[in-house]
C-alpha positions as CSV (number, residue, x, y, z in Angstrom):
1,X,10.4,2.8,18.8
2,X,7.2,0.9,18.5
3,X,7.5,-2.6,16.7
4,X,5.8,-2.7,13.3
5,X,3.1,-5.8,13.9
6,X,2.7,-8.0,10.5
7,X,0.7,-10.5,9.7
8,X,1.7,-13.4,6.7
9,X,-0.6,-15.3,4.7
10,X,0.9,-18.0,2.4
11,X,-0.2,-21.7,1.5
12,X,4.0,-22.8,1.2
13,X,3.9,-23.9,5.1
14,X,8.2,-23.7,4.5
15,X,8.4,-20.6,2.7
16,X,6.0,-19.1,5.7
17,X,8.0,-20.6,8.4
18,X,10.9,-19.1,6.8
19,X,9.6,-15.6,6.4
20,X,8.3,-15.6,9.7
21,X,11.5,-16.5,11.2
22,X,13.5,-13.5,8.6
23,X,11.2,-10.8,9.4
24,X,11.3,-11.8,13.6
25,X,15.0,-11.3,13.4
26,X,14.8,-7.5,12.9
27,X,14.2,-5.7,16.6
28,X,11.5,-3.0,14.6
29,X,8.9,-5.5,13.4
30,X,7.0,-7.9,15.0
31,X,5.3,-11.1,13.2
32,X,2.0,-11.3,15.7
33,X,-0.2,-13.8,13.0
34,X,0.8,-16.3,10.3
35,X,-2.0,-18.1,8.1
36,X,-1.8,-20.7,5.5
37,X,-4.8,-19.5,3.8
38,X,-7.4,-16.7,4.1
39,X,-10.2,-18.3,6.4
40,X,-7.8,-19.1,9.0
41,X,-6.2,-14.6,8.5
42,X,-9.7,-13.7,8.9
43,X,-10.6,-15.8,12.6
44,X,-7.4,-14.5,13.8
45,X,-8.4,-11.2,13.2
46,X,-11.8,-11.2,13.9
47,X,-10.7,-12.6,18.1
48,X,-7.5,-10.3,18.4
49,X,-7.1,-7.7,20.8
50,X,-4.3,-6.3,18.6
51,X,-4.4,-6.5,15.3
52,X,-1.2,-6.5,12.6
53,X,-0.5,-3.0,10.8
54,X,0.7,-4.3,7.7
55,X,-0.7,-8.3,5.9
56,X,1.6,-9.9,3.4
57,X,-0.3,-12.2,1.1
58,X,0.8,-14.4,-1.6
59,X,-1.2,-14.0,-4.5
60,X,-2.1,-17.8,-5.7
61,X,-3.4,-19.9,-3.1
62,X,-5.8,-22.6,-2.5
63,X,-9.0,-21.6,-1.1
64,X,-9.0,-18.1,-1.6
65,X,-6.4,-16.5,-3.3
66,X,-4.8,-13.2,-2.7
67,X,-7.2,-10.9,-4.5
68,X,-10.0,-12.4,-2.3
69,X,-8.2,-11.7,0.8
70,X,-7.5,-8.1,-0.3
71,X,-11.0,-7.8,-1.0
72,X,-12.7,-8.8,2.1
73,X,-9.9,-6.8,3.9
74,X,-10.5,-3.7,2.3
75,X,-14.6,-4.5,3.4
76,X,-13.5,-5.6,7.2
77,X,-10.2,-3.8,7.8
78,X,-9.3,-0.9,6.0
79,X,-6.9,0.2,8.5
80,X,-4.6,-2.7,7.8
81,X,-2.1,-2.3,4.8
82,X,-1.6,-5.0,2.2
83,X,1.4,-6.5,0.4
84,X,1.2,-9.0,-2.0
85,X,4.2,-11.1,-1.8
86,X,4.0,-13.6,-5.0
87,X,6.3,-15.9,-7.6
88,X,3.7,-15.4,-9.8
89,X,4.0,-11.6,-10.5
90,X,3.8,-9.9,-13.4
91,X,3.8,-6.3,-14.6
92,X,0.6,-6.7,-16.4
93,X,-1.3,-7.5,-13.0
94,X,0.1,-4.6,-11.7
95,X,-2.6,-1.4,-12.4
96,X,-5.4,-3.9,-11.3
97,X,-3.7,-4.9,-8.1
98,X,-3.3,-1.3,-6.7
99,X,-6.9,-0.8,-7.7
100,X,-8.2,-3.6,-5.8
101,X,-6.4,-1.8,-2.5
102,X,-2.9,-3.5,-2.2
103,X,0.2,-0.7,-1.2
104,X,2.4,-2.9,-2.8
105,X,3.0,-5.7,-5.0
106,X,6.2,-7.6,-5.4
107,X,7.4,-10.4,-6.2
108,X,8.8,-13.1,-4.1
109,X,12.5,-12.9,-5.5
110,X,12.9,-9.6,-4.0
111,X,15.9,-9.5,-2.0
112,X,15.7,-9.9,2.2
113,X,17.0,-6.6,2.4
114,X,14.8,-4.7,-0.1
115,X,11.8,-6.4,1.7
116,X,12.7,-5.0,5.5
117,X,12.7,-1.3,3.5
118,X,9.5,-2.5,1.9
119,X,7.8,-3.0,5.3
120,X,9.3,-0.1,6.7
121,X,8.0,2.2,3.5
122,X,4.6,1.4,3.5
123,X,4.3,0.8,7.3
124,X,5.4,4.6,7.3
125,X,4.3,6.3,4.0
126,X,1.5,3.8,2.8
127,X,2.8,2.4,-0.3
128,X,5.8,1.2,-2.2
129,X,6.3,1.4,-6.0
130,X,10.0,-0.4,-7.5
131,X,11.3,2.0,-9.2
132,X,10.8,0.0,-12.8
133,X,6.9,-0.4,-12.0
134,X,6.6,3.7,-12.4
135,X,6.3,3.3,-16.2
136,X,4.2,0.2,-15.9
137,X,1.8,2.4,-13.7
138,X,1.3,5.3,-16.3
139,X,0.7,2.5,-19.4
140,X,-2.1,0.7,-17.1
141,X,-3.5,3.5,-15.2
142,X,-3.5,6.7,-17.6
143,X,-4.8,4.2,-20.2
144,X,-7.8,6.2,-20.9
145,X,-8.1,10.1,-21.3
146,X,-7.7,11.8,-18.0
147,X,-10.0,14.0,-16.4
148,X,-9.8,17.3,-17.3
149,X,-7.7,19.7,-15.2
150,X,-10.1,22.0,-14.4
151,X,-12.5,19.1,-13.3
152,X,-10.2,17.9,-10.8
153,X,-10.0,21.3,-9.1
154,X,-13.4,21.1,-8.6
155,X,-13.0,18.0,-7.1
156,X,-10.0,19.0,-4.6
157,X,-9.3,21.8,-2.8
158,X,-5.9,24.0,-3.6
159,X,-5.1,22.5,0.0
160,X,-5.6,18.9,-0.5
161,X,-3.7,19.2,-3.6
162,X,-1.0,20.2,-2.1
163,X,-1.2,17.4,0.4
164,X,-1.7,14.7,-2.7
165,X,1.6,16.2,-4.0
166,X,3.3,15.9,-1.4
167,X,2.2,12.4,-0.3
168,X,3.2,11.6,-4.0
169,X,6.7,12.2,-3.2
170,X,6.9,9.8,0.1
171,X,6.4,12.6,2.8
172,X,4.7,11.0,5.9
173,X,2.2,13.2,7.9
174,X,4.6,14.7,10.0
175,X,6.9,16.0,7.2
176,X,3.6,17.7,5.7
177,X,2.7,19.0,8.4
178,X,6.1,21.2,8.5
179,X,6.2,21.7,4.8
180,X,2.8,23.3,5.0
181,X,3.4,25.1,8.5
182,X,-0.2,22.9,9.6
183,X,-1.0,20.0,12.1
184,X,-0.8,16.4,11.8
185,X,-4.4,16.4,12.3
186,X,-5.1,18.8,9.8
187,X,-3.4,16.8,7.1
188,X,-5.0,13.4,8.1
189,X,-8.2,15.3,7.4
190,X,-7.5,16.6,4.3
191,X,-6.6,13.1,3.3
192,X,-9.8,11.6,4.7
193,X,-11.5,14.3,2.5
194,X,-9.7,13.4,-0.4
195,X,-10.5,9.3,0.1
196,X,-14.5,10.3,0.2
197,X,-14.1,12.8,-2.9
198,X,-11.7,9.8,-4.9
199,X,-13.1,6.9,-4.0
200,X,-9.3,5.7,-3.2
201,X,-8.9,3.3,-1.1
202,X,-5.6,3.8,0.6
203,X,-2.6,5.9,0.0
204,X,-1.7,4.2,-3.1
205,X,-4.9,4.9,-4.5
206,X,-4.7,8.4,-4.1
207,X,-1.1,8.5,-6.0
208,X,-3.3,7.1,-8.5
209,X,-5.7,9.1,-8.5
210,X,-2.9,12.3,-8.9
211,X,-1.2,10.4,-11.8
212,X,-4.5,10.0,-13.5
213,X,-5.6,13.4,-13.4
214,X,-2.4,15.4,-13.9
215,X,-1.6,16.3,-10.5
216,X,1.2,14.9,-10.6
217,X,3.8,13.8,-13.4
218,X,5.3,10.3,-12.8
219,X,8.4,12.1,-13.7
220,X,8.5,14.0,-10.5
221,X,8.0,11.0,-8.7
222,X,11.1,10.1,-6.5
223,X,13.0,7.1,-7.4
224,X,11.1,4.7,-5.0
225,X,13.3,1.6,-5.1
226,X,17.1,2.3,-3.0
């Protein structure tokens, strides 16, 4: 099994150390870059021959704080998955957070444990709600009227909604691929297709996207958290 490759970008040079050290203990993942602020994430990445799959970013920092780095990720590498790691969550922050391109946002009392399935879940599936941020999500994000039904299905295909459904409830490529008796490649197209039509930005943003517009009901969703 390949090593998951993460990155860690936090101004608390003790915390950092100590994260570093948690995460390198587990034989699956891999910590190839550690920062203490953005500038020095961003010359790292810019010179690597391998980049990390998966950045973990506090979200208050000096110099550029974790919203910035999110930003200029999404603009220079969009392949690379975000989670903000910070003691200065809230819910409220939540809804603007995913927006901004982030497949998941916790906060830094989250146990050792829960983080290692953290990783693990968006390294495999692309993002990672807690189980009580599933309410949070539908205040914040269905805020507004949704688009109509019958708009959306202009939008997507019957095929990529049954995709979006499915990546709703956690199913990687593979999975889908069985479920709808089609290939891998077929279903990383149809979700290509659906980022161009959506303007999501990542996996996260396309759960979004189904929440929003009725495609989904965040009571079908599957408890996230274990």
């Amino acid at each position: 099994m390949n090593e998951i490759k993460i990155g860690i970008v936090d101004d608390d040079a003790l915390f950092l150390s100590l994260l570093a050290a948690f995460i390198s203990s587990h034989r699956s993942i891999k910590v190839i870059a550690t920062a203490n602020n953005g500038n020095d994430m961003f010359r790292f990445l810019n010179s690597a021959e391998v980049l990390p799959e998966i950045l973990m970013v506090d979200l208050k920092m000096q110099q550029m704080d974790g919203i910035e780095v999110t930003k200029y990720l999404q603009a220079h590498f969009p392949d690379i998955r975000i989670i903000v790691v910070s003691s200065h969550y809230q819910n409220a922050f939540l809804g603007f957070m995913l927006k901004t391109g982030v497949s998941a946002f916790i906060p830094k009392g989250v146990s050792p444990e829960d983080l290692i399935d953290i990783i693990k879940t968006v390294h495999a599936k692309g993002f990672y709600f807690m189980e009580e941020q599933i309410g949070t999500i539908r205040e914040q994000l269905n805020g507004k009227s949704p688009r109509p039904v019958f708009e959306q299905d202009k939008l997507l295909s019957d095929k990529e909604v049954d995709v979006l459904r499915l990546i709703a409830m956690q199913k990687t490529a593979k999975e889908i691929a069985d479920i709808l008796f089609i290939t891998q490649r077929t279903v990383e197209g149809r979700k290509n297709s659906m980022f161009a039509k959506t303007g999501a930005k990542n996996i996260a943003g396309l759960v979004i996207y189904a929440i929003q517009n009725n495609v989904i009901h965040v009571k079908d969703l599957p408890l996230i958290a274990s």
